[in-house]
matplotlib code that plots the C-alpha trace (Angstrom):
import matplotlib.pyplot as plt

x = [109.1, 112.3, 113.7, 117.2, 115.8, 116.1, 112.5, 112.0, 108.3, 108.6, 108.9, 109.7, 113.5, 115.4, 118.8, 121.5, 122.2, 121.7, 123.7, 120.8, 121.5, 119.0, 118.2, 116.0, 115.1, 113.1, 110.4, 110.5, 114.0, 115.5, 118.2, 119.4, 120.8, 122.3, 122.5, 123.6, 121.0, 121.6, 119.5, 116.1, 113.1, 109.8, 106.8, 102.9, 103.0, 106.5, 110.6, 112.3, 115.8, 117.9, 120.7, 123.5, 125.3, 123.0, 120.6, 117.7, 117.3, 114.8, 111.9, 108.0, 107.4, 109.2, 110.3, 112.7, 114.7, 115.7, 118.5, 117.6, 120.6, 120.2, 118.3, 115.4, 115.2, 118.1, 116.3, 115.1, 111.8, 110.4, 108.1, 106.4, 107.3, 105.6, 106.5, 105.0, 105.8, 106.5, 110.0, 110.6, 112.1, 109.9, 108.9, 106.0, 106.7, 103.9, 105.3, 104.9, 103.1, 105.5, 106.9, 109.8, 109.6, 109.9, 109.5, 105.5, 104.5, 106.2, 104.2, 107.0, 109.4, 108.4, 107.9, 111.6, 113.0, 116.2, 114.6, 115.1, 113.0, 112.8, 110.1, 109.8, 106.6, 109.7, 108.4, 112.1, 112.2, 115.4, 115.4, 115.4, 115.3, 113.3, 113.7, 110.8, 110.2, 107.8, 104.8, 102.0, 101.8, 101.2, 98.4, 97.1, 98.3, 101.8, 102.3, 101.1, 103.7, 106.5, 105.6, 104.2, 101.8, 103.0, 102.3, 99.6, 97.6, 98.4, 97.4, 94.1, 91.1, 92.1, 88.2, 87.9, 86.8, 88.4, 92.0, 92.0, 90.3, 89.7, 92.1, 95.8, 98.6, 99.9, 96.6, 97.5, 98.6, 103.0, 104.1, 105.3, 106.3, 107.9, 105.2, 104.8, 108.2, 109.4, 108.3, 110.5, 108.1, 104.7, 106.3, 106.4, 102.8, 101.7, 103.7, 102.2, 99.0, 99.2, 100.6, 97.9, 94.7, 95.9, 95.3, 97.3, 98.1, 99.8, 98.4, 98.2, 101.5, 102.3, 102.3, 104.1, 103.8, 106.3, 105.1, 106.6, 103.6, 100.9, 101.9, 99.7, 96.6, 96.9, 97.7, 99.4, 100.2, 100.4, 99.6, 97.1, 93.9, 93.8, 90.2, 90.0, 89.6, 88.0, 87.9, 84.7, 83.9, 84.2, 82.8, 81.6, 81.2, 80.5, 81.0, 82.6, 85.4, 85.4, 85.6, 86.3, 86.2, 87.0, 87.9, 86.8, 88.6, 86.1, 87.3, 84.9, 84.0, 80.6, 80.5, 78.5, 78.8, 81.2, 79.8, 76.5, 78.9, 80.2, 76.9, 75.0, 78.4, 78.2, 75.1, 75.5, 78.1, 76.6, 74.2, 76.8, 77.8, 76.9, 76.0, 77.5, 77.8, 78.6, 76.1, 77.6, 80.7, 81.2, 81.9, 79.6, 80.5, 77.9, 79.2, 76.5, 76.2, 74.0, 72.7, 70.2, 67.5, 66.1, 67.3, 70.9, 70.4, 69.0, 71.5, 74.2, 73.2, 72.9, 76.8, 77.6, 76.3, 78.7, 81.5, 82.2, 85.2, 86.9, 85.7, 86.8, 90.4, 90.4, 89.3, 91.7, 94.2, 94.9, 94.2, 96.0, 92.9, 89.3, 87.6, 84.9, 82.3, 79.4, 77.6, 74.0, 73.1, 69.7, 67.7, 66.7, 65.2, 67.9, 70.7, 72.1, 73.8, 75.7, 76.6, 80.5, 80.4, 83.8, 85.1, 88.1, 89.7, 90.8, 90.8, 87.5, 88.2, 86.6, 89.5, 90.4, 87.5, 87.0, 90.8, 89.5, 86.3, 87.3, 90.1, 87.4, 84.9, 87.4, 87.9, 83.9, 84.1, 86.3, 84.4, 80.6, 80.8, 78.1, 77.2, 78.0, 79.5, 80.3, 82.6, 79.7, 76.3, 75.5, 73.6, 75.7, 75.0, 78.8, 78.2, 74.6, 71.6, 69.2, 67.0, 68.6, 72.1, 69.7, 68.1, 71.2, 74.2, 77.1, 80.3, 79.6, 76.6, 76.5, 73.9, 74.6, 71.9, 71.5, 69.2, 69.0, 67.4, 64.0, 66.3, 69.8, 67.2, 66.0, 68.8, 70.4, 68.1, 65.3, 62.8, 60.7, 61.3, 57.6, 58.6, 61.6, 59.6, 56.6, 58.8, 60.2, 56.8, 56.7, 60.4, 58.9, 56.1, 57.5, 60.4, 57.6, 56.2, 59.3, 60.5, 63.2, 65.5, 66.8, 65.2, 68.0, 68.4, 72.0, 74.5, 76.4, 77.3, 79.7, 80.5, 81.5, 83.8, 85.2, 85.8, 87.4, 89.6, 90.8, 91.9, 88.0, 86.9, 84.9, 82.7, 81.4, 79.6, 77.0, 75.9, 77.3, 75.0, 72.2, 71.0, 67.2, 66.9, 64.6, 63.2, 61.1, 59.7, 60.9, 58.5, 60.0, 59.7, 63.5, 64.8, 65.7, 67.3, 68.8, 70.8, 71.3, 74.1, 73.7, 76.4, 79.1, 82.6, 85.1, 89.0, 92.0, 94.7, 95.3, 93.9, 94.1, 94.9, 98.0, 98.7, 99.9, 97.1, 94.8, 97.0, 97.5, 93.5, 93.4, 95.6, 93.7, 91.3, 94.0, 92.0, 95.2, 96.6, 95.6, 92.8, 91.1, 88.4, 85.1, 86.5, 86.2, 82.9, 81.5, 83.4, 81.5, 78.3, 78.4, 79.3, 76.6, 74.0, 75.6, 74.8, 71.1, 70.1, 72.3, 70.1, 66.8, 67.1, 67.9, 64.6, 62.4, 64.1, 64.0, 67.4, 68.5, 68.1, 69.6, 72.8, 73.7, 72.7, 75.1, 78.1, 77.5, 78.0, 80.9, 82.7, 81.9, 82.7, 86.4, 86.9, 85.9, 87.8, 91.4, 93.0, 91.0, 92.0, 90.4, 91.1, 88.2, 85.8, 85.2, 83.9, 80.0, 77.8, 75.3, 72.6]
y = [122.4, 123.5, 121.5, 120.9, 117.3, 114.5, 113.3, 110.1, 109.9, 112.3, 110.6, 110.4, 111.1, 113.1, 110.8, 113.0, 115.3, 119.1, 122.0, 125.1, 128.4, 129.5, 132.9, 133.9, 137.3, 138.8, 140.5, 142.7, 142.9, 142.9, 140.6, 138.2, 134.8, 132.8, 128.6, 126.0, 122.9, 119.7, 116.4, 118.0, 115.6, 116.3, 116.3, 117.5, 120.3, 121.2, 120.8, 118.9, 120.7, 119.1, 121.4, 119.7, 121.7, 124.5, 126.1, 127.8, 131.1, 132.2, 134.2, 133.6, 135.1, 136.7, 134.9, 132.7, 132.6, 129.2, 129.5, 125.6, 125.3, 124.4, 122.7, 123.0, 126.9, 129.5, 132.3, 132.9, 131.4, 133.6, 132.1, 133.6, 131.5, 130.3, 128.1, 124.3, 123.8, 125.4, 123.8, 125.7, 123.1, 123.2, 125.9, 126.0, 127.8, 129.2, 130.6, 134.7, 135.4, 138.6, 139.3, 138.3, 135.0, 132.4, 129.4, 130.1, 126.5, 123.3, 121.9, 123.6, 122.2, 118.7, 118.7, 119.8, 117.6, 116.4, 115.7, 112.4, 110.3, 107.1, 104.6, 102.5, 100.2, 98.3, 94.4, 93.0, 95.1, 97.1, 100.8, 102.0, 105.9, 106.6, 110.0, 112.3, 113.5, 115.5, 113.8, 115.3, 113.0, 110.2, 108.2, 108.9, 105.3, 105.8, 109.3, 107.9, 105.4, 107.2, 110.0, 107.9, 110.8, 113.9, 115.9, 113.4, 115.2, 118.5, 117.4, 115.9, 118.0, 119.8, 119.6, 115.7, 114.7, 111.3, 112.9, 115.3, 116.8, 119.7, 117.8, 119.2, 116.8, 118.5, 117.5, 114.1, 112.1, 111.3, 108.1, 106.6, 103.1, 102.1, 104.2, 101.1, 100.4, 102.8, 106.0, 107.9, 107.4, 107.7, 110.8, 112.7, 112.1, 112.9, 116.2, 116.4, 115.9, 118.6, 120.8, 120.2, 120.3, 122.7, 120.0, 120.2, 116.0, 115.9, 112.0, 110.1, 109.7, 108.6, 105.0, 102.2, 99.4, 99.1, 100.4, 97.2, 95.3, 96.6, 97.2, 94.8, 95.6, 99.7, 102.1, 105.4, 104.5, 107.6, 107.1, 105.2, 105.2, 105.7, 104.2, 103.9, 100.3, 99.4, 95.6, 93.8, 91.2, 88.4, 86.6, 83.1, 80.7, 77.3, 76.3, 73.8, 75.7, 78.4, 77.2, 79.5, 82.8, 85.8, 89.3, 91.1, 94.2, 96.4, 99.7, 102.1, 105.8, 105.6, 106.3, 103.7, 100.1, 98.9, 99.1, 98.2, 94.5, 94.0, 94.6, 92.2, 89.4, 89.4, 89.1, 86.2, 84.4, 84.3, 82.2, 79.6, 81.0, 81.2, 78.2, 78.9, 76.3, 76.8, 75.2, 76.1, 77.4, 78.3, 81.0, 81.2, 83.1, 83.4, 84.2, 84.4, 82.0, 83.7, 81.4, 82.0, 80.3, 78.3, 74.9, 75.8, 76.9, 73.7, 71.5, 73.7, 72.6, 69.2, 69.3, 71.3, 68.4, 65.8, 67.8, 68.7, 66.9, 68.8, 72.2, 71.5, 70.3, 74.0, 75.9, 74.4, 74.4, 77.9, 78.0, 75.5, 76.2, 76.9, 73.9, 73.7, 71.8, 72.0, 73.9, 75.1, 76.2, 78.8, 79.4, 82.8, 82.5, 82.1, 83.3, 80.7, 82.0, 78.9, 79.4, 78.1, 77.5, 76.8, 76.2, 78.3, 77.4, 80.2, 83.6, 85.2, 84.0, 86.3, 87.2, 83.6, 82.6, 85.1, 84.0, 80.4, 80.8, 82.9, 80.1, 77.8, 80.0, 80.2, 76.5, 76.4, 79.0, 77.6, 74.5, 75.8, 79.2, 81.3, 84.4, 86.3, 85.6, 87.3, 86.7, 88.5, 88.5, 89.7, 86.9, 86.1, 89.8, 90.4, 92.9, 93.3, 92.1, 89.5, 87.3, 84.4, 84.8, 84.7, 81.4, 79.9, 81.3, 83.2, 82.8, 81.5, 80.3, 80.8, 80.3, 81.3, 81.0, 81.1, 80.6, 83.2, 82.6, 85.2, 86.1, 87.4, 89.2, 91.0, 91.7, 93.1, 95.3, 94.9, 93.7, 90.6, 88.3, 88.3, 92.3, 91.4, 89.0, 90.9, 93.9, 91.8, 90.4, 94.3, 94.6, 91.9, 93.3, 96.7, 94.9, 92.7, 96.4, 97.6, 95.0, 94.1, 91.5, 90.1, 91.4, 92.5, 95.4, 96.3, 93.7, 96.0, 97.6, 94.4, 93.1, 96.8, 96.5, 93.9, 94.0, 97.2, 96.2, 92.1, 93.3, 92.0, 93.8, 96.2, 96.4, 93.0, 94.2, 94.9, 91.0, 89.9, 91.5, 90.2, 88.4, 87.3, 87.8, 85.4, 86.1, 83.0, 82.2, 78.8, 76.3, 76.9, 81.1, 81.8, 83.8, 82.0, 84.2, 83.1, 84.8, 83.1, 84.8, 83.1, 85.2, 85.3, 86.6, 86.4, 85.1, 85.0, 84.4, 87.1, 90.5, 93.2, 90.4, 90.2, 93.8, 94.8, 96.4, 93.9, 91.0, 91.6, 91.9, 88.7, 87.5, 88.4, 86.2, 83.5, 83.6, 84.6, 82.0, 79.0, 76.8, 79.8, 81.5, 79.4, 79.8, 83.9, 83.3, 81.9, 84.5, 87.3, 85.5, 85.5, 88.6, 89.5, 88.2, 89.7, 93.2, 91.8, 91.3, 94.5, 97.0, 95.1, 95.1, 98.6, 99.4, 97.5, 99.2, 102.8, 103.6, 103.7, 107.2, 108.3, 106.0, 107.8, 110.9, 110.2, 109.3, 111.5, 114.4, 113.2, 113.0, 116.3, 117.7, 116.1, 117.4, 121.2, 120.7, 118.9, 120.4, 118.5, 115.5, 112.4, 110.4, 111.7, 110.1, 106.0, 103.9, 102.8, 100.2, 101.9, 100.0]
z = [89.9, 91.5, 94.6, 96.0, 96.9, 94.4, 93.1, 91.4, 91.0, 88.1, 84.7, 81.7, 82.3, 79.9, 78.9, 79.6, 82.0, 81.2, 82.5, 83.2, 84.6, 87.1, 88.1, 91.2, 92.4, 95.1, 93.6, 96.8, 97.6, 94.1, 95.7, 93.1, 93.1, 90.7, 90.7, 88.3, 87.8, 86.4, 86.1, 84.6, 84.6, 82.2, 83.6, 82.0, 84.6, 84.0, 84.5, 87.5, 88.4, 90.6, 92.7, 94.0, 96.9, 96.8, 99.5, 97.9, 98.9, 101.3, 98.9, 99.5, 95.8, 93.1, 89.9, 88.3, 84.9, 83.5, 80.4, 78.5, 76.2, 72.7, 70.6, 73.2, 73.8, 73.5, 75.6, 78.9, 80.4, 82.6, 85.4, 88.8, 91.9, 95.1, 97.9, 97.7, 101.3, 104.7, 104.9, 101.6, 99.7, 96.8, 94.3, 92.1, 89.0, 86.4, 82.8, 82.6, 79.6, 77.8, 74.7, 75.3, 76.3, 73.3, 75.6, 76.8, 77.3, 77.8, 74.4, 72.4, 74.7, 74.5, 71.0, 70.6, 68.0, 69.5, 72.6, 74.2, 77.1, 79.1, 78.0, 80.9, 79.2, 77.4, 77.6, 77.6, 80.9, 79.5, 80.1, 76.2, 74.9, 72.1, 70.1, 69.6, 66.2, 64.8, 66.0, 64.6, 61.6, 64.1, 65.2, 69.0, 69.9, 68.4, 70.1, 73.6, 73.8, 72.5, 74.8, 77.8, 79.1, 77.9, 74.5, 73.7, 76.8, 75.0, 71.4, 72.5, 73.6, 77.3, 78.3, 77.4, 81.0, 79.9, 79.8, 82.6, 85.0, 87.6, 90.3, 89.9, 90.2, 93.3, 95.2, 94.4, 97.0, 96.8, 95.3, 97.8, 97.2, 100.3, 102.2, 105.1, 105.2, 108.0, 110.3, 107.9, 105.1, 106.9, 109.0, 105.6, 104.4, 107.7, 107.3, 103.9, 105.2, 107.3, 105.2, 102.4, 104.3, 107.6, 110.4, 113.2, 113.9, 117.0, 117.8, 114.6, 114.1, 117.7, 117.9, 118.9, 116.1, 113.6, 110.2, 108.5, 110.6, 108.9, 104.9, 104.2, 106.1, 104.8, 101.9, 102.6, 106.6, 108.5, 112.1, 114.3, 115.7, 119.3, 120.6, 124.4, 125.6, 128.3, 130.1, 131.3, 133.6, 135.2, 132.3, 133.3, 129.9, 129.7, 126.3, 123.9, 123.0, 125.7, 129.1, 132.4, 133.4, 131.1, 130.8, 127.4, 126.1, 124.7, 122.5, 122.2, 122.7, 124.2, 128.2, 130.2, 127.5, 129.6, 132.4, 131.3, 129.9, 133.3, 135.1, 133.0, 133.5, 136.5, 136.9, 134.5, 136.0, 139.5, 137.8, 137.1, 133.3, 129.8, 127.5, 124.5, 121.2, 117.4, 115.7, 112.2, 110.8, 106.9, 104.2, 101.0, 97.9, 95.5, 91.7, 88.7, 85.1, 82.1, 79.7, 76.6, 78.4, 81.4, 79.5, 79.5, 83.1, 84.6, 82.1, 83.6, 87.0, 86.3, 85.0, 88.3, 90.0, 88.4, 88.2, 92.0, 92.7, 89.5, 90.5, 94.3, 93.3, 91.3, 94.5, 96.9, 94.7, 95.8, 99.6, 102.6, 105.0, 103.0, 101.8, 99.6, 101.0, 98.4, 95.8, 96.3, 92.7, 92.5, 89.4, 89.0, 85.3, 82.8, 85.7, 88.1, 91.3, 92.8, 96.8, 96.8, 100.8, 102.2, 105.9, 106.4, 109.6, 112.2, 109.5, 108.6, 105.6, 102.7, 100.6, 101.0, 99.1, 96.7, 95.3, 95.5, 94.1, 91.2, 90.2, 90.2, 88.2, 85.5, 85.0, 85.1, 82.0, 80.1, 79.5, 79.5, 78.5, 79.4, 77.9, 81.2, 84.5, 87.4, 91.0, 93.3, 92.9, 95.9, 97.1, 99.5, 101.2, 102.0, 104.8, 104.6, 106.4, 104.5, 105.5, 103.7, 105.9, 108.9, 108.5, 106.4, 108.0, 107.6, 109.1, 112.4, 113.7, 117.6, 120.2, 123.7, 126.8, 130.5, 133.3, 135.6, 138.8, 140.5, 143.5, 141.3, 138.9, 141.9, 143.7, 140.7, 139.2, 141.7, 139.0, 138.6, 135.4, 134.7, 133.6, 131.5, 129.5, 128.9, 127.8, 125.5, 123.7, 123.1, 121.6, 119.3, 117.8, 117.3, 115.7, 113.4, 112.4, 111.4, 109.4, 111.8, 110.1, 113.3, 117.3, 119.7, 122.1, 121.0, 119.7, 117.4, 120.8, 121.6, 118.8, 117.4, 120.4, 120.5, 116.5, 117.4, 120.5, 118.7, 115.1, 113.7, 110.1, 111.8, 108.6, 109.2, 112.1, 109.5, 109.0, 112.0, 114.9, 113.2, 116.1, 118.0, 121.5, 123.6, 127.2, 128.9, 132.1, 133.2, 135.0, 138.4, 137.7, 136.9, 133.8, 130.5, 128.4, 124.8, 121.7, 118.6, 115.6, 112.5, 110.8, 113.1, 111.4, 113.2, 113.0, 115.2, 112.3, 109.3, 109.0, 111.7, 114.5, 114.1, 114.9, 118.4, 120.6, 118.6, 119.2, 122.9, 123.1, 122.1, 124.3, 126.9, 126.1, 125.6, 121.3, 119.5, 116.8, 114.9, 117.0, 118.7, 116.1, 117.4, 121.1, 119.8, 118.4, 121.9, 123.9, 121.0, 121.7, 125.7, 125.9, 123.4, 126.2, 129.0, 127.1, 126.4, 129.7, 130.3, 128.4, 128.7, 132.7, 132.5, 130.6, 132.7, 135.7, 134.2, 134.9, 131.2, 130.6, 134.3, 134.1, 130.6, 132.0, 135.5, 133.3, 130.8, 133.1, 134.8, 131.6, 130.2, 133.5, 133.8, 129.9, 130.9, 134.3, 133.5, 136.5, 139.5, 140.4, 138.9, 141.6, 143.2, 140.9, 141.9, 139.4, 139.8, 139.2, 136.0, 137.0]

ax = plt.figure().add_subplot(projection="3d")
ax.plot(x, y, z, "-o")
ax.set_aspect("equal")
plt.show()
């Protein structure tokens, strides 16, 4: 590689400085230019030549003579060129094969034997050189460190799919260490980007949060995601931790879910308002003990038992907010799976536990030593439906209900309750056919939302809209409609809510900070509802199919159309 900008990803580092005479001519042209390079770097693929004070010159292909002085190669290396880049900073060079080249491949020139590189692995954390002699009398393990990466790839087998491999080092991504650290850094991998693959990125790197916000919630940052947000309501909700009238920020993509949300709150709170209660609130991790036999497995559940206190002190050792509340141990022959469930105050909590638990597992090790043991044994379903998390819980467990009285029902969506319930004996036995885990129209639709819009792990959509939907006829003929989410997980500290459209979501629903996660969870499980009687209403009514249709239309319409006026369209009710 040939650039006149300075590279340190490239190692190791020859120790002293070389003088190189470069020539470069235009295969087409003839024209001819001559540099002077210092400061090479070795690399598997090839040299790292540093110009100071020089402009390359402007050639798409041709080739390039490098003069090494002594001892590594007194003649000329002859190698095509091509441009790595469109700003034409970097050449990719490839050796010539002709008789008169004596330098064909960089093997000979790493095995040179006066050459001298950087071994960074030194413990004492001193930079130390270490001379390369001839190396073919050595073991593998003795070559590999002196040469850290280089001519032990060459010696060993090129097709071992354990060394390499058909990816080429310049499709790797750049090593960029302080990537997150400034627009600077993510400006040039999105340039890179670009470059490699073709795309034209005109929004992702438009944004208005400050890189430095979010090195810790991504790897190789080069832009955001732009997802439309929408706001729904009035949300009515009478809860124990969310009291008053809301306004929820949905982000989504799909044209008619918010209106089908604010249709079915108001309808809601012109009843009076949700009911909405958290009925339980913890995290289980569930790690895996192998024992000879089914009488080391119940003795090791016995010592569980009288141990607690030890193994708790170890877990929250580690963490200011989870607690360990208790261990539910399971036989499964000679495996035990013990359920670590923790409370962890306002933040989701899972990489919370997973530190805490694993501190607490090795402790547990160390003094019983089974013959096998493992952090996850995916009893606890970590973003996956089971039927366990639904009757135990996940997260948060949150129940929300409402009575809705004949005359809103009817003025609403002109339909009777009588329909919506008997519709909804159907959803259930279709659901029991399929194996539903869970009967709901579309939960993931909010949740996905609001996950979305409030800095939520989006993934956990998967467990957490895992909800059952209840329709009843009160005694006086009014609606009773009920949702219960057993694993609810949701946090308003740590993660993605601390980043600024997510943040400012939250604020909207005054959830942002330490004290607010189950007043989320309630706010998540009203507005669940409100999308419950949404959908089913619409169903019953049979105007489902024509509202997406209406909306549907509009929308492609003002995409082909960009140059009428918008104003034109006003918003309507879906249903």
């Amino acid at each position: 590689m040939l650039s006149n900008r300075h590279d340190r990803r490239l190692h190791p580092r020859i120790k002293d400085a070389l003088s190189i005479n470069i020539t470069m001519r235009d295969q087409a042209t003839r024209q001819q230019s001559c540099f002077t390079g210092s400061t090479i770097d070795v690399n598997i693929l090839g040299l790292f030549i540093r110009i100071d004070d020089a402009v390359l010159p402007d050639i798409d292909r041709g080739f390039i003579e490098i003069a090494l002085p002594a001892p590594y190669c007194s003649s000329k290396a002859r190698m095509k060129i091509t441009w790595r880049d469109d700003g034409k900073y970097h050449y990719g060079i490839g050796f010539v094969d002709s008789p008169d080249n004596l330098l064909t491949n960089w093997q000979e020139f790493l095995k040179s034997p006066r050459l001298e590189i950087l071994d960074r692995r030194d413990q004492s954390g001193k930079r130390r050189f270490k001379k390369i002699s001839d190396t073919d009398h050595l073991p593998h393990h003795v070559r590999r460190e002196n040469l850290r990466r280089v001519t032990d790839i060459w010696d060993a087998e090129l097709d071992d799919p354990r060394i390499l491999s058909s990816t080429q080092k310049k499709d790797l991504l750049p090593r960029l260490k302080k990537m997150a650290d400034g627009r600077d850094a993510s400006r040039a991998l999105c340039e890179w980007v670009s470059a490699k693959t073709g795309a034209v990125l005109n929004h992702i790197p438009l944004f208005s949060e400050d890189p430095k916000n979010v090195q810790n919630n991504i790897e190789y940052f080069i832009g955001m995601a732009q997802v439309p947000i929408g706001i729904a309501g009035p949300l009515k909700i009478k809860g124990q931790y969310a009291d008053g009238d809301f306004y929820v920020p949905m982000a989504t993509t799909e044209p008619t879910l918010v209106y089908t949300y604010t249709a079915g709150m108001r309808l809601l709170s012109s009843a009076g308002g949700v009911n909405t209660m958290i009925l339980k609130d913890e995290m289980h991790l569930s790690p895996v003990f192998r024992f000879d036999g089914i009488t080391s497995a119940k003795k090791f559940v016995q010592w569980l038992s009288g141990n607690f206190d030890k193994i708790k002190e170890k877990a929250e050792s580690v963490t200011r907010h989870g607690k360990l509340k208790r261990l539910e141990p399971h036989i499964f022959d000679r495996n035990v799976v013990v359920k670590f469930c923790y409370t962890t105050g306002d933040a989701a909590g899972f990489n919370m536990i997973t530190i805490a638990t694993n501190v607490a597992c090795q402790f547990i090790r160390a003094i019983i030593k089974p013959e096998t043991f493992y952090l996850q044994s995916n009893f606890s379903s970590i973003k996956k439906i089971t039927a366990h998390n639904l009757v135990a819980g996940y997260g948060k467990m949150a129940i929300a209900d409402v009575i809705i009285p004949r005359t809103s029902i009817q003025r609403f969506y002109g339909i009777s309750p009588e329909s919506l319930v008997a519709y909804s004996q159907f959803v259930y036995l279709s659901s029991a056919h399929a194996g539903m885990v869970g009967v709901n129209g579309h939960s993931a639709n909010a949740l996905a939302a609001l996950f979305i819009a409030c800095g939520q792990d989006v993934a956990s959509v998967v467990e957490s809209h895992t909800c059952i939907t209840n329709f009843e006829l009160t005694k006086s003929g009014d609606l009773y409609v009920s949702v219960k989410l057993p694993n609810l997980i949701v946090g308003t500290v740590g993660g993605g809510t601390g980043i600024g459209t997510q943040k400012e979501c939250l604020e909207i629903l005054h959830c942002y900070g330490h004290g607010k996660a189950k007043k989320f969870a309630e706010i998540s499980a009203a507005t669940v509802l409100a999308g419950e009687v949404g959908i089913y209403s619409a169903l019953v009514a049979e105007k489902f199919s024509d509202a997406h249709k209406k909306y549907r239309r509009r929308t492609n319409s003002e995409s082909t159309a960009p140059s009428q006026s918008r104003d034109k369209v006003e918003p309507q009710e879906v249903y």
